[in-house]
N, C-alpha and C positions, 0 to 999 in steps of 0.2 A: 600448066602447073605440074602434072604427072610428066611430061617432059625433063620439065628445069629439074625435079625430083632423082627424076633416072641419072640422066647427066652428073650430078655432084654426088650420086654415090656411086658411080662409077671411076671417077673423077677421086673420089676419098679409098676405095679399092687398091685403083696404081697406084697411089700413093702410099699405102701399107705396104702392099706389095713389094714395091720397089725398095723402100726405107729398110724391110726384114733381108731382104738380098745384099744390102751395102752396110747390115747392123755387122758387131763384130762381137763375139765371145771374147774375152778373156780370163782365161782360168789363172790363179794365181792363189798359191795356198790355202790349196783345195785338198782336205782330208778324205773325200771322198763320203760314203753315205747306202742310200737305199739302191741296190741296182737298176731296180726299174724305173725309179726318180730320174736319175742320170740315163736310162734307154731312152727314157720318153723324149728327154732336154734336147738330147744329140737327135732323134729322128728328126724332132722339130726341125733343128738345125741343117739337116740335111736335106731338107724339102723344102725351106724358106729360102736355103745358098749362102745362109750365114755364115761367117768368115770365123774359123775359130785359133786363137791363139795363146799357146800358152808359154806362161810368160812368170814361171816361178814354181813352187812343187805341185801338182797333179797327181794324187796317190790314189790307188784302191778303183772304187767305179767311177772315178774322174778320167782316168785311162781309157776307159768304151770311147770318148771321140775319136781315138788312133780307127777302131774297128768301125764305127758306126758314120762319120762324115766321111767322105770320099777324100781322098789322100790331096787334091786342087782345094780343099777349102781351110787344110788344116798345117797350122806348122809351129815352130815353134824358137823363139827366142834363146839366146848365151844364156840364159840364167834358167832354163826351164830343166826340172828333172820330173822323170816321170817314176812311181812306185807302183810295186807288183807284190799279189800275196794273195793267197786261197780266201774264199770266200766265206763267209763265218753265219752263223745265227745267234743270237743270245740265247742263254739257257732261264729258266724260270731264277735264276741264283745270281744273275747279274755277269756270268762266266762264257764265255766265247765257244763256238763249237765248230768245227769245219763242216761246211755243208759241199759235197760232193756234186752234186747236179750243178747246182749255180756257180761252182769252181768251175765245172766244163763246160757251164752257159757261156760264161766270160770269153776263156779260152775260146771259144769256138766263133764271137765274135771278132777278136784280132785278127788283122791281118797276118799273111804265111813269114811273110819276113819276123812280123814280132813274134811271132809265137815260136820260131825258129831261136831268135835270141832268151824266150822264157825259156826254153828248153834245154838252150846251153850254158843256164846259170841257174841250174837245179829245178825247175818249172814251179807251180802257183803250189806255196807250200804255205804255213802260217808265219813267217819269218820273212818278212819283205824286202823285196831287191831294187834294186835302182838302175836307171837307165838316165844317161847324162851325154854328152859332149859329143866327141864323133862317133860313138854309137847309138847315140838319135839321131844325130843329125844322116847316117846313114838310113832311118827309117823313116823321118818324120823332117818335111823340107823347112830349113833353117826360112826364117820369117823375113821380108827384105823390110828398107825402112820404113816404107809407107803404111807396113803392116804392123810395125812396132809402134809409130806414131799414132796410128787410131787404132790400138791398143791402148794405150797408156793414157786416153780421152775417155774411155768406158770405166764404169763400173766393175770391179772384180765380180764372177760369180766367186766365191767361196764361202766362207763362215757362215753368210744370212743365205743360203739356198733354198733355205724354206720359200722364200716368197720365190725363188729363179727358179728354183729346182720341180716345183709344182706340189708342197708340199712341207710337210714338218718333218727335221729334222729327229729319226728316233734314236731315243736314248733307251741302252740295253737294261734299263730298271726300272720295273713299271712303278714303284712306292709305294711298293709292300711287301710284307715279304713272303717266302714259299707259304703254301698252304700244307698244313702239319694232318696229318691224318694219324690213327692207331699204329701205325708201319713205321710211320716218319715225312719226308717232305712226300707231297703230291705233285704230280704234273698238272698244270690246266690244263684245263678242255684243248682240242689243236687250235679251234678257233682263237684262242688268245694269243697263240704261236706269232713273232714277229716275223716278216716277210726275209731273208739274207740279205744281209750285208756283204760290204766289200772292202 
């Protein structure tokens, strides 16, 4: 009995296994989101051999797949643009703020070719830049058919990433507004501070 046991969950293992190495990402109008949400997605991806492809716009921390899956698992389709731009936090006011560290977390992720081309079109500022045609396809290997095919069979990650993404999706307004103090508005505590976006 603890035999026949071992066997079928052995047996149900390869078969996870193997199905997470032959699954496929596709990214497709993808505004991007929490960075570490999107670090976590792509490490997964990088350690199960998940095939990722993108396959429409890929903005913000949708881009960490270029740095974070090995350049064999990642490519990307005639219709895929990729967007770039500093890395922001919400403020207590519902208003955007450059966060410095997690701009050059990002950066520091990319590969030297991309970071070479963020470099030659002003680098990660708040004004976002785009990367398309044969200038990805000089960075990021054009997708053949069979890749575009089971592409186009999957599930987009984009808009619902909460459930893909490992997580909910934060919106920069918690549903109230500043706290008013004798001065004027107050900061919360840091602990309420939201984690950077991208």
């Amino acid at each position: 009995m603890r035999l026949s046991s071992l066997l079928t969950a052995a047996v149900a293992a390869a078969t996870v296994f193997s199905s997470s190495a032959n699954a496929t990402i596709r990214l497709a109008n993808d505004p991007g989101g929490l960075i570490a949400a999107y670090e976590h997605r792509f490490v997964r991806a990088r350690s199960t051999g998940e095939r990722v492809v993108i396959d429409g716009s890929c903005l913000s921390a949708c881009t960490l797949a270029i740095g974070l899956v090995p350049p064999a698992q990642v490519c990307a389709t005639p219709k895929a643009v990729l967007g770039f731009h500093a890395a922001w936090t919400p403020t207590p006011w519902g208003q955007k703020q450059v966060s410095g560290p997690a701009t050059q977390h990002m950066y520091s992720i990319y590969r030297p070719e991309l970071q070479a081309w963020i470099n030659s079109h002003g680098g990660l500022t708040p004004h976002m830049i785009f990367l398309r045609g044969p200038e990805l396809a000089s960075i990021v290997a054009p997708c053949s058919d069979a890749d575009i095919a089971a592409a186009r069979t999957v599930h987009v990650s984009s808009r619902h990433r909460g459930r893909h993404m490992g997580g909910p999706r934060f919106r920069p307004f918690y549903g109230a507004p500043p706290m008013m103090g004798p001065m004027g508005p107050m900061m919360p505590p840091p602990m309420m501070m939201p984690p950077p976006m991208y």
